[in-house]
Backbone of each chain as ProteinMPNN parsed JSONL, in Angstrom:
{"seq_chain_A": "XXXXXXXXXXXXXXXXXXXXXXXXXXXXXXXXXXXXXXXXXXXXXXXXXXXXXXXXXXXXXXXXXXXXXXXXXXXXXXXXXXXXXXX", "coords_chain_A": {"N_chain_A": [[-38.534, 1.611, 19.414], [-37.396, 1.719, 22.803], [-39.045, 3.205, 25.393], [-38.14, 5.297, 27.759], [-38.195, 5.847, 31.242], [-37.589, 8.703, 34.059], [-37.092, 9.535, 37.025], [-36.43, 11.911, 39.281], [-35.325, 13.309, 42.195], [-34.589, 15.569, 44.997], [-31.692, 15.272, 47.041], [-32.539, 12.901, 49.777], [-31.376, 14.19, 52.096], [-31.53, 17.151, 51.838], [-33.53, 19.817, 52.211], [-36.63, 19.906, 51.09], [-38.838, 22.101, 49.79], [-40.868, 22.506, 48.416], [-42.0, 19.603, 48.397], [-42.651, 19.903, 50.783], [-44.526, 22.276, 51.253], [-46.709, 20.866, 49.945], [-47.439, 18.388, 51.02], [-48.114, 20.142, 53.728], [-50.113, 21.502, 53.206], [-52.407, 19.292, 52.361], [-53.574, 18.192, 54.42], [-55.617, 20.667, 54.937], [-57.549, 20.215, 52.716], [-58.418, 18.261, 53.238], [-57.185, 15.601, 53.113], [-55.66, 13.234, 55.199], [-53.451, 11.604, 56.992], [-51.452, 11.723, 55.301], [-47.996, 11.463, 54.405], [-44.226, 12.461, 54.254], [-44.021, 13.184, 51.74], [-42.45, 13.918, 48.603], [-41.158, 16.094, 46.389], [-40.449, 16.135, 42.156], [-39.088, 15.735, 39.539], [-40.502, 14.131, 36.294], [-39.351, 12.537, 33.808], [-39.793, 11.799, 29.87], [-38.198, 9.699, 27.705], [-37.662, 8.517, 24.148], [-35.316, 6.364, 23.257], [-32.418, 5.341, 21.247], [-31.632, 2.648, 21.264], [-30.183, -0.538, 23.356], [-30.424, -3.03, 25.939], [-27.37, -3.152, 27.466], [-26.347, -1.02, 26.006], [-28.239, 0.947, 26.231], [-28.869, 1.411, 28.675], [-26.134, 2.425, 29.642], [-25.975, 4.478, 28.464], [-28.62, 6.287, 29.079], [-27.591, 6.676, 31.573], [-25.395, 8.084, 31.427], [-26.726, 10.598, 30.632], [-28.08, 11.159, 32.51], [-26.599, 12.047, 34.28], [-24.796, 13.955, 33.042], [-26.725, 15.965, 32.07], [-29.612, 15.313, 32.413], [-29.768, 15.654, 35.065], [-29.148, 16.991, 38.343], [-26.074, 15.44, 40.192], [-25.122, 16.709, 42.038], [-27.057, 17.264, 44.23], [-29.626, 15.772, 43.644], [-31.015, 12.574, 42.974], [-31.57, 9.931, 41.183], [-34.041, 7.686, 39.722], [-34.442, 5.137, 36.708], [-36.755, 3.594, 34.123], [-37.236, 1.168, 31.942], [-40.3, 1.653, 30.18], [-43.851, 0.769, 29.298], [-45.971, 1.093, 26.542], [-48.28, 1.561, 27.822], [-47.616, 2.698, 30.033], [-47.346, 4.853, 30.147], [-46.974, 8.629, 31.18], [-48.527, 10.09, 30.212], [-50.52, 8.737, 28.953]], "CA_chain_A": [[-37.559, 2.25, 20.294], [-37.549, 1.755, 24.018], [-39.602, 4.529, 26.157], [-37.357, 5.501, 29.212], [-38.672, 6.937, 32.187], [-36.094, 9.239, 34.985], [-37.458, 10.164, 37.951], [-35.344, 12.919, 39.881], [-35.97, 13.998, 43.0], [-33.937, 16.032, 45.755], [-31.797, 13.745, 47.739], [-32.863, 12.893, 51.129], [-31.107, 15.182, 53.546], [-31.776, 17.978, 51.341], [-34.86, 19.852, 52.291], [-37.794, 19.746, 49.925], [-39.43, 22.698, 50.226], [-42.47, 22.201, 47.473], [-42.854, 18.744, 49.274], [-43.353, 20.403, 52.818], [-45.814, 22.724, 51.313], [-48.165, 20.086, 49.478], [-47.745, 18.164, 52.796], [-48.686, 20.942, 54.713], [-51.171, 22.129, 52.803], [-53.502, 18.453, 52.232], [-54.86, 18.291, 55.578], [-56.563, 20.993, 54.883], [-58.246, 20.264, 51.589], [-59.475, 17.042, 53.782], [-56.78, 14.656, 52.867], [-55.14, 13.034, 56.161], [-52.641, 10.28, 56.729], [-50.215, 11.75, 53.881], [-46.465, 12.28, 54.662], [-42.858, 12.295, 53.805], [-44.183, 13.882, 50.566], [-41.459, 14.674, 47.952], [-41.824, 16.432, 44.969], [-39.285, 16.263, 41.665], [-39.337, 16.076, 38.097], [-40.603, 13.255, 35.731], [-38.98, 12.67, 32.111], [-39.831, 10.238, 29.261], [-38.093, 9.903, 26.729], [-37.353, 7.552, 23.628], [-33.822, 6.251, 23.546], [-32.243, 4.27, 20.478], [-30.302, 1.728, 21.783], [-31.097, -1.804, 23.478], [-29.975, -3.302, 26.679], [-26.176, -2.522, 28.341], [-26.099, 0.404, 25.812], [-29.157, 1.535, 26.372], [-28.136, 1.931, 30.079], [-24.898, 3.402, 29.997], [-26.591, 6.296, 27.549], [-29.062, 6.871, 30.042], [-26.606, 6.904, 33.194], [-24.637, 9.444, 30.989], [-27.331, 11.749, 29.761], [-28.412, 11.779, 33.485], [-25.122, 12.568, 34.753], [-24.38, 15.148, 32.956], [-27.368, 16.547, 32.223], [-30.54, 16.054, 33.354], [-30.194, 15.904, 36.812], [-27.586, 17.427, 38.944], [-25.698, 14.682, 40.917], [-24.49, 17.249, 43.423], [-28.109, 17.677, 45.176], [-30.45, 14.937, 43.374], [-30.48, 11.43, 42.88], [-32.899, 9.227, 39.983], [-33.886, 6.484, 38.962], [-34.902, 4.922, 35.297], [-37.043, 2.257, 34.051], [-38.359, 1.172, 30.745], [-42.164, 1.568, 30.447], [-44.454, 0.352, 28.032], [-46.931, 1.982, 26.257], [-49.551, 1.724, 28.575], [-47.528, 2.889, 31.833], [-47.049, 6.468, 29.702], [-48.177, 9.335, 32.661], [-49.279, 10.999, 29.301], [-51.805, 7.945, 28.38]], "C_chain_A": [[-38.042, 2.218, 21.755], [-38.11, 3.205, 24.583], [-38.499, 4.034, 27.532], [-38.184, 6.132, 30.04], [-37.745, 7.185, 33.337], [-37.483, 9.718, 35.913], [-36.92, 10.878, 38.891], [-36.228, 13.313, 41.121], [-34.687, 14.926, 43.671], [-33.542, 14.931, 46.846], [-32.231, 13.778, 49.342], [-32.839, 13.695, 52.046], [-31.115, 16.571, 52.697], [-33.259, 18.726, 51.717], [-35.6, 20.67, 51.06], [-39.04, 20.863, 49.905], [-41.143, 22.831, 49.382], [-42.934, 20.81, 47.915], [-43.809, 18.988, 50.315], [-44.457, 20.949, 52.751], [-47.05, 21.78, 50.728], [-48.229, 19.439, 50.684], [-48.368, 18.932, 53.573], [-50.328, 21.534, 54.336], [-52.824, 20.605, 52.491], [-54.198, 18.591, 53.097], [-56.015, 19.311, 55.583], [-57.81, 21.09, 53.906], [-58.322, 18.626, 51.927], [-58.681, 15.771, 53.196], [-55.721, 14.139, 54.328], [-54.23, 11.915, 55.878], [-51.536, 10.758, 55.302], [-48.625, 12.083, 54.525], [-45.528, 11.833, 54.11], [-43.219, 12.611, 52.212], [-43.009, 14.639, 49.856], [-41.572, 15.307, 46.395], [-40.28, 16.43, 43.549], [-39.822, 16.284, 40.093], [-39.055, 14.677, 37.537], [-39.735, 13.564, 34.149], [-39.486, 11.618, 31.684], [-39.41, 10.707, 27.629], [-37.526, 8.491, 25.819], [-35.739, 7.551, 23.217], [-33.34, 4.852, 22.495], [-31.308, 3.486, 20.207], [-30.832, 0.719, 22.782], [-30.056, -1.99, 24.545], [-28.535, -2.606, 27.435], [-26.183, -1.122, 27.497], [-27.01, 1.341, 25.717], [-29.264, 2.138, 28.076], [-27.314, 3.147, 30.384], [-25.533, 4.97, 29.13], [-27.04, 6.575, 28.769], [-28.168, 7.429, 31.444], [-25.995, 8.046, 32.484], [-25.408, 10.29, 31.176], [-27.724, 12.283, 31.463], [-27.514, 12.399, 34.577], [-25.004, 13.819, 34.622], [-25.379, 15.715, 32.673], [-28.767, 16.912, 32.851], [-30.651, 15.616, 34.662], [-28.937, 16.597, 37.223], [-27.28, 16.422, 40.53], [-25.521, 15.538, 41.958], [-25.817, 17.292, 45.013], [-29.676, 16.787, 44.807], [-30.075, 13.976, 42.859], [-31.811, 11.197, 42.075], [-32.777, 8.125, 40.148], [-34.914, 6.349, 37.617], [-35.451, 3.397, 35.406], [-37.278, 2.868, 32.671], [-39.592, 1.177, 31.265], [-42.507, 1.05, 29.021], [-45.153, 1.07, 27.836], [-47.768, 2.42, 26.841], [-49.326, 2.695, 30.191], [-46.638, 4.716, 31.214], [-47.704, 7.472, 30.617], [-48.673, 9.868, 31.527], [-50.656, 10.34, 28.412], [-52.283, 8.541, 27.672]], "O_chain_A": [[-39.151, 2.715, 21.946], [-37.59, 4.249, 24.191], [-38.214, 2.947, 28.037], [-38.931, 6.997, 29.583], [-37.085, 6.232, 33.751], [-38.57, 10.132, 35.509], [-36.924, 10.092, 39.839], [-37.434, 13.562, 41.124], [-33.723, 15.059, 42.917], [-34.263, 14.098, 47.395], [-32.175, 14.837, 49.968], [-33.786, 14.023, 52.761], [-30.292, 17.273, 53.283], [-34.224, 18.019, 51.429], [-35.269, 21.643, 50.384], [-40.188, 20.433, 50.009], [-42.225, 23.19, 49.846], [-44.151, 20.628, 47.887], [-44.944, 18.642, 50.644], [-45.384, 20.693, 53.52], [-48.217, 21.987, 51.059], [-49.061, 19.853, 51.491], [-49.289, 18.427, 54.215], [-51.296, 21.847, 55.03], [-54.005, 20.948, 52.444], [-55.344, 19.022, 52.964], [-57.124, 19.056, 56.054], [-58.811, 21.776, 54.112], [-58.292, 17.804, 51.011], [-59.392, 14.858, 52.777], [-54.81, 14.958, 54.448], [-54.181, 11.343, 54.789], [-51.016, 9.968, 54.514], [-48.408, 13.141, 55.116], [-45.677, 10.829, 53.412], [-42.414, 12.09, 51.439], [-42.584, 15.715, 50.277], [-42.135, 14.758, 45.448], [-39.156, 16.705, 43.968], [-40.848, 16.823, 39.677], [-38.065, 14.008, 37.832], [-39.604, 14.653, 33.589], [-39.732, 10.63, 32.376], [-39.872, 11.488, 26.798], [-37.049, 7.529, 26.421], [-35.088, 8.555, 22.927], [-33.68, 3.69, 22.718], [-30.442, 3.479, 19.331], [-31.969, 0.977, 23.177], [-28.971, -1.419, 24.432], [-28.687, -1.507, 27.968], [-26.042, -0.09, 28.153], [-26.778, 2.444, 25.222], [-29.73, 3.224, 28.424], [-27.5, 4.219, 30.96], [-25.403, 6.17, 29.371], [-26.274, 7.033, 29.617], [-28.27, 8.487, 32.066], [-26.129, 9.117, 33.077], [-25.002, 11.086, 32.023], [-27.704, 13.478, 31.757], [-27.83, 13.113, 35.528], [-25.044, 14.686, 35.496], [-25.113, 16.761, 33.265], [-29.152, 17.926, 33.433], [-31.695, 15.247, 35.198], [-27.917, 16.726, 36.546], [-27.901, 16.528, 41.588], [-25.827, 15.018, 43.031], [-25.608, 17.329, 46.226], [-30.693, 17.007, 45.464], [-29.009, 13.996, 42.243], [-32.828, 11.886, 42.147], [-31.806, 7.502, 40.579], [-35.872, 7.09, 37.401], [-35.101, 2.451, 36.112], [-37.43, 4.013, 32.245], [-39.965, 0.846, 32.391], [-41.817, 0.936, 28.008], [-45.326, 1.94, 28.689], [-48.189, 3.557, 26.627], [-50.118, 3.143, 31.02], [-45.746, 5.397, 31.72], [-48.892, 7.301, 30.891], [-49.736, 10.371, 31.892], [-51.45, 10.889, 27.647], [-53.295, 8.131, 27.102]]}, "seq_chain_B": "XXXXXXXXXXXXXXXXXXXXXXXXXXXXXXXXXXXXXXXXXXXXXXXXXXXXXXXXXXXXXXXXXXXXXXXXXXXXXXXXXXXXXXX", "coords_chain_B": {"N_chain_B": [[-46.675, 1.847, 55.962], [-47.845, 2.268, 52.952], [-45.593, 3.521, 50.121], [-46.175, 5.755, 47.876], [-45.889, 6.553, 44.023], [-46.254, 9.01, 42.003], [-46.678, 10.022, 38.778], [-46.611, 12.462, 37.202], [-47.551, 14.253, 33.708], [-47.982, 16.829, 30.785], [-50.819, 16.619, 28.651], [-51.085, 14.896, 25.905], [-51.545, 16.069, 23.712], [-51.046, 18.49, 24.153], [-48.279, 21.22, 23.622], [-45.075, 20.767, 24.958], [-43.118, 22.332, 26.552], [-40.499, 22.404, 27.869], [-39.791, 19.706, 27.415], [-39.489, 19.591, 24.423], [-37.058, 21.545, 24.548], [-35.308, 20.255, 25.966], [-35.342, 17.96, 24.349], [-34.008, 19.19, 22.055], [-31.525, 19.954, 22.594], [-30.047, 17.981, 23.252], [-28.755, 16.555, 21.07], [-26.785, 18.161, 20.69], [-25.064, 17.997, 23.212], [-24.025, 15.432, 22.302], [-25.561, 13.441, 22.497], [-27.362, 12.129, 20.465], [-30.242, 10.226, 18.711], [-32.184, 10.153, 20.476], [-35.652, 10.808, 21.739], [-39.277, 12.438, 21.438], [-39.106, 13.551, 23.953], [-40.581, 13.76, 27.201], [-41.375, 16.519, 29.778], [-42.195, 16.43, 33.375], [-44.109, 16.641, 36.435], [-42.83, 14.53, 39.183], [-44.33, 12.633, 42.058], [-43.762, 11.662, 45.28], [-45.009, 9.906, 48.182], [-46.243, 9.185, 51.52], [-48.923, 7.099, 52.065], [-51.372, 6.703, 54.842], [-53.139, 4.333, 54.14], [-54.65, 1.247, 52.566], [-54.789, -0.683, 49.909], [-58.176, -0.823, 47.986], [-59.232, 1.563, 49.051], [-56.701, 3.176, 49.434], [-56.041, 3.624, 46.565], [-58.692, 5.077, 45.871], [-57.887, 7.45, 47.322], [-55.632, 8.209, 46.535], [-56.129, 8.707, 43.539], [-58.209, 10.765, 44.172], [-56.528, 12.599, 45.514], [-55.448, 13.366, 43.295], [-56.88, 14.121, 41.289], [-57.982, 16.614, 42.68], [-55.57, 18.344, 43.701], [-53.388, 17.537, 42.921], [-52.759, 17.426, 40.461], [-53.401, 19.462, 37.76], [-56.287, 18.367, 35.977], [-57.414, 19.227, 33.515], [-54.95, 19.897, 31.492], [-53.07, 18.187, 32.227], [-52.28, 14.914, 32.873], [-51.752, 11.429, 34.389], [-50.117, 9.01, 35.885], [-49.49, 6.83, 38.508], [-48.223, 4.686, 41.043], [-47.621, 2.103, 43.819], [-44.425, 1.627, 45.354], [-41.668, 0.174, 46.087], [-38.915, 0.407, 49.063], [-36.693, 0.06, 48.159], [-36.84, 1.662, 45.381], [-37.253, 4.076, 45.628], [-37.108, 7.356, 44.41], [-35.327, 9.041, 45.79], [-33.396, 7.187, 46.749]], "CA_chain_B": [[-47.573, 2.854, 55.465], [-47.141, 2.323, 51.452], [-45.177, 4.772, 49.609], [-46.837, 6.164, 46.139], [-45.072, 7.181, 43.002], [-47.2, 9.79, 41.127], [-46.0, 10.717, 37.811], [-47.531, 13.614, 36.115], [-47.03, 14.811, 32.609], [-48.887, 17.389, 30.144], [-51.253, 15.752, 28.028], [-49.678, 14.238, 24.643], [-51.867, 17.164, 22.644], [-50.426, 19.693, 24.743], [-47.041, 21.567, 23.848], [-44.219, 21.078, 26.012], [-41.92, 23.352, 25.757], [-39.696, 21.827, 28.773], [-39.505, 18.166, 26.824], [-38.773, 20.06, 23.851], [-35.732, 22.095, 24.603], [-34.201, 19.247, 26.619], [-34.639, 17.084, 22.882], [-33.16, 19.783, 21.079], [-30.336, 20.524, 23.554], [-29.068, 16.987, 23.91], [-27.288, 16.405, 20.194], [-25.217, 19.014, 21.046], [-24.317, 17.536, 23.97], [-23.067, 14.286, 21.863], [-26.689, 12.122, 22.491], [-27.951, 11.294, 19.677], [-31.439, 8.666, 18.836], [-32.873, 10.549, 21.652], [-36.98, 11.777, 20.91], [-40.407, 12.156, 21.985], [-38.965, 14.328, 25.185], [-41.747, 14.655, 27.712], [-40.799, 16.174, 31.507], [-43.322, 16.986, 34.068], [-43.674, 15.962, 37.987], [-42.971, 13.474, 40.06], [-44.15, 12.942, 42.952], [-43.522, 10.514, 46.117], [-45.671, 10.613, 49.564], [-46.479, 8.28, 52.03], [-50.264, 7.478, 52.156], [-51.974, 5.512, 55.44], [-54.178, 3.266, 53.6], [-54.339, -0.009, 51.473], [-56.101, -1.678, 49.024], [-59.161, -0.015, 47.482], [-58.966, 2.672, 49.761], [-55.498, 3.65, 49.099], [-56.54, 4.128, 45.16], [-59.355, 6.062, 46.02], [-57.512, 8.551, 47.867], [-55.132, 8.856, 45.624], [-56.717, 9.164, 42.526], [-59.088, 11.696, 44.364], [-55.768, 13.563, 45.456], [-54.32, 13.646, 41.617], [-57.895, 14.913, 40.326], [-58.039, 17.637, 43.687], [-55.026, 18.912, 43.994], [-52.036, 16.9, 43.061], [-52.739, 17.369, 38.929], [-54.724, 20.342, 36.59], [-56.543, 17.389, 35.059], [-57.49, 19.739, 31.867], [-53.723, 19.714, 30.471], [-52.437, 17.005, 32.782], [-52.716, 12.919, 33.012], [-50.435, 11.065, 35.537], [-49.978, 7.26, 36.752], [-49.445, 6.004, 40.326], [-47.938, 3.052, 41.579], [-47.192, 1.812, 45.063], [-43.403, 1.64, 44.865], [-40.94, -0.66, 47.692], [-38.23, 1.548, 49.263], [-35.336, 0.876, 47.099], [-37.542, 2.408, 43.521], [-37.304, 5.84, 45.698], [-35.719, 8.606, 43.348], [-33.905, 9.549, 46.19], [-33.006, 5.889, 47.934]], "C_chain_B": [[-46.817, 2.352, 54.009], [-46.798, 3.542, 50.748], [-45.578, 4.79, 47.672], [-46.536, 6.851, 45.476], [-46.275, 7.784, 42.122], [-46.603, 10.586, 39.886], [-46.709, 11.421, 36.431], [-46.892, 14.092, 34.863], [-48.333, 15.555, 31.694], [-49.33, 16.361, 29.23], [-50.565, 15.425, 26.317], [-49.944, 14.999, 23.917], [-51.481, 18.067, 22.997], [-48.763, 20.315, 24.55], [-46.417, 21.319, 24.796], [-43.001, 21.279, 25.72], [-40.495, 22.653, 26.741], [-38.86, 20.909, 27.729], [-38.712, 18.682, 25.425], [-37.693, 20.876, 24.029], [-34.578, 21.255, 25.471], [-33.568, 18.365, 24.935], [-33.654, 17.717, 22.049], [-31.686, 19.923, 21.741], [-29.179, 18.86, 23.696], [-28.227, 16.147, 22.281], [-26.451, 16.681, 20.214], [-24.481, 18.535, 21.924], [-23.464, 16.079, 23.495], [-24.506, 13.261, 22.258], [-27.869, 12.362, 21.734], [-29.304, 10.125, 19.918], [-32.124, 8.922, 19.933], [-34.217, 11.83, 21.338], [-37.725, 11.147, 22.235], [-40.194, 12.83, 23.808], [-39.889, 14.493, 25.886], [-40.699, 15.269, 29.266], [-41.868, 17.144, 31.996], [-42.621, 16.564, 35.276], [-43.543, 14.737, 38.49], [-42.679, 13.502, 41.509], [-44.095, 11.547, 44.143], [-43.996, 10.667, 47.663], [-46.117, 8.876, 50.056], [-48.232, 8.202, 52.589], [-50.968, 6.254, 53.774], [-53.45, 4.995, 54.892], [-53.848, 2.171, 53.123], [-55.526, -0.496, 50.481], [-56.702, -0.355, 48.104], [-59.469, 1.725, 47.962], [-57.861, 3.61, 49.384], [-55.797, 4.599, 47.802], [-57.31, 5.032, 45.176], [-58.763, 7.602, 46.53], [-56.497, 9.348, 46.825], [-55.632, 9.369, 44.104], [-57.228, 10.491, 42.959], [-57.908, 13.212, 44.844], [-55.158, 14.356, 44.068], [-55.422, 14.683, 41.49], [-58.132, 16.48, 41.214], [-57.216, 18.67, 43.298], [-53.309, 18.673, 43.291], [-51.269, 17.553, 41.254], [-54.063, 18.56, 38.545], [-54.987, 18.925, 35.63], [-57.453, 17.828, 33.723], [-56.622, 19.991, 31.396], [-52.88, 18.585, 31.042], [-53.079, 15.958, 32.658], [-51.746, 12.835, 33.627], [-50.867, 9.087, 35.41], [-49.525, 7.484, 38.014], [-49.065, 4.97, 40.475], [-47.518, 3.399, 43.178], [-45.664, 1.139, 44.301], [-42.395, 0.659, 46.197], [-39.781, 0.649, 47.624], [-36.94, 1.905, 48.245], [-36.11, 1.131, 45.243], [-37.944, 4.115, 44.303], [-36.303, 5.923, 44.837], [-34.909, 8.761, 44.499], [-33.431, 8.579, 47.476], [-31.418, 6.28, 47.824]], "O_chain_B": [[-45.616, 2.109, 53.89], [-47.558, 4.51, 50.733], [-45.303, 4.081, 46.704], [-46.682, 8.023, 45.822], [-47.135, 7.059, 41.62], [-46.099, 11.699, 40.039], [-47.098, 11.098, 35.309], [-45.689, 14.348, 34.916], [-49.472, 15.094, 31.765], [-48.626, 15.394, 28.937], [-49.522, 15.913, 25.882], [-49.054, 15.198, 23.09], [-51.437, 18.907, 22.099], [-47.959, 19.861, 25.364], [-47.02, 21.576, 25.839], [-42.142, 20.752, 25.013], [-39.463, 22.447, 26.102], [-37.731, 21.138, 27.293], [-37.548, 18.335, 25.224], [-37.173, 20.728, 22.923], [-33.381, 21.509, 25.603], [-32.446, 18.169, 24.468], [-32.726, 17.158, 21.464], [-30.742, 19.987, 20.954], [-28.017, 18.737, 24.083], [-27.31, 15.332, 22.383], [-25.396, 16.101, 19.957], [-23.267, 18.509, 21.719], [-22.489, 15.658, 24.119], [-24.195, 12.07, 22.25], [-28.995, 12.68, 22.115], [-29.431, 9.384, 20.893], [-32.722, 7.984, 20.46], [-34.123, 13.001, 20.972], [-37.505, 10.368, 23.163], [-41.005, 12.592, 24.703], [-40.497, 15.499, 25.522], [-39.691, 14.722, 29.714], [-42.321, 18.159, 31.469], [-41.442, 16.262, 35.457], [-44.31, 13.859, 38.093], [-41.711, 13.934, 42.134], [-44.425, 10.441, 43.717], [-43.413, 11.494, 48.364], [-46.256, 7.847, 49.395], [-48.722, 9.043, 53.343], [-50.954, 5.036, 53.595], [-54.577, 5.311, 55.273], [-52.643, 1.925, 53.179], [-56.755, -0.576, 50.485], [-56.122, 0.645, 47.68], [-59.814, 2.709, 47.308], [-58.121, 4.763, 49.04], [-55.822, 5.83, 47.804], [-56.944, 6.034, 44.563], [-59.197, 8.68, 46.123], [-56.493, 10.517, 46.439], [-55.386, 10.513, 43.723], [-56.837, 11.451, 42.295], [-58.178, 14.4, 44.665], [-54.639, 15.459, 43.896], [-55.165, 15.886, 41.543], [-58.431, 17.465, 40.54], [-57.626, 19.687, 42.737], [-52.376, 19.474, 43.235], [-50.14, 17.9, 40.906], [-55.239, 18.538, 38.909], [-54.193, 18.483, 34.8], [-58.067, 17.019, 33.027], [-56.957, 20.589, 30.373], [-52.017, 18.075, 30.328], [-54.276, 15.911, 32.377], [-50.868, 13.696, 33.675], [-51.737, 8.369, 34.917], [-49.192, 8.613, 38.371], [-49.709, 4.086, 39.909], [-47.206, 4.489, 43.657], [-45.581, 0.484, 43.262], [-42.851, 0.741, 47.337], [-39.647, 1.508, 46.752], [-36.419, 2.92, 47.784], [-35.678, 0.667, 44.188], [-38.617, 5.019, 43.807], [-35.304, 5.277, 44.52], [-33.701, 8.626, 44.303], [-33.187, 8.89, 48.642], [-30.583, 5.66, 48.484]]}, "name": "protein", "num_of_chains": 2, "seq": "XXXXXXXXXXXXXXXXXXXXXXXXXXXXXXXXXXXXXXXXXXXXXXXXXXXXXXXXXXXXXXXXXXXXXXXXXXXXXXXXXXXXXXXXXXXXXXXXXXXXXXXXXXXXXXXXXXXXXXXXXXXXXXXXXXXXXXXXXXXXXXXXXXXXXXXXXXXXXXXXXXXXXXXXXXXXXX"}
């Protein structure tokens, strides 16, 4: 079964307020050069269904549920085993 | 400046109660063949570095600050602009 991965964030002109603070807050725990820092929410999940309808599921499920179109935008890939953040 | 996709999730021995109540929640909604739920962070920042350097920093940000790396694991990639979540 295909692994999916969604990545959601807040869209652009929205402000990001758990970005601003890890932004704000590196420089002082000695990390420089970081910005435009956004923060959002990872998913992965397995999805049983193969090419175009393995799509359109996803575009649904993220539609209507996990994200909210009105104030965040995603995107999805397959991953393989190896590119799991849960290795 | 390269922009870096950081995608954190609890470790695979670790409950997650999140991942689980999204799996359980989404038959009802009519989606079906859908397992293995994880959801954690993701995050997206712009780092001035490259190369070997780059990696270093980041890694050293995940293990700092970015990630509790005793229930968390993550991946990283350098990402082009249109694979932002919120292009």
């Amino acid at each position: 079964m295909p692994r999916v991965a969604v990545d959601v964030l807040l869209k652009r002109e929205i402000l990001d307020p758990q970005g601003r603070a890890v932004e704000r807050a590196l420089p002082g725990l000695g990390y420089d050069g970081v910005s435009e820092v956004r923060v959002g929410k990872h998913l992965e999940l397995e999805v049983d269904a193969e090419g175009d309808e393995l799509a359109d599921r996803v575009r649904r499920m993220c539609a209507d549920f996990l994200t909210n179109p009105v104030i965040e935008s995603y995107t999805w890939r397959v991953i393989g085993d190896d590119e799991r953040a849960d290795a």
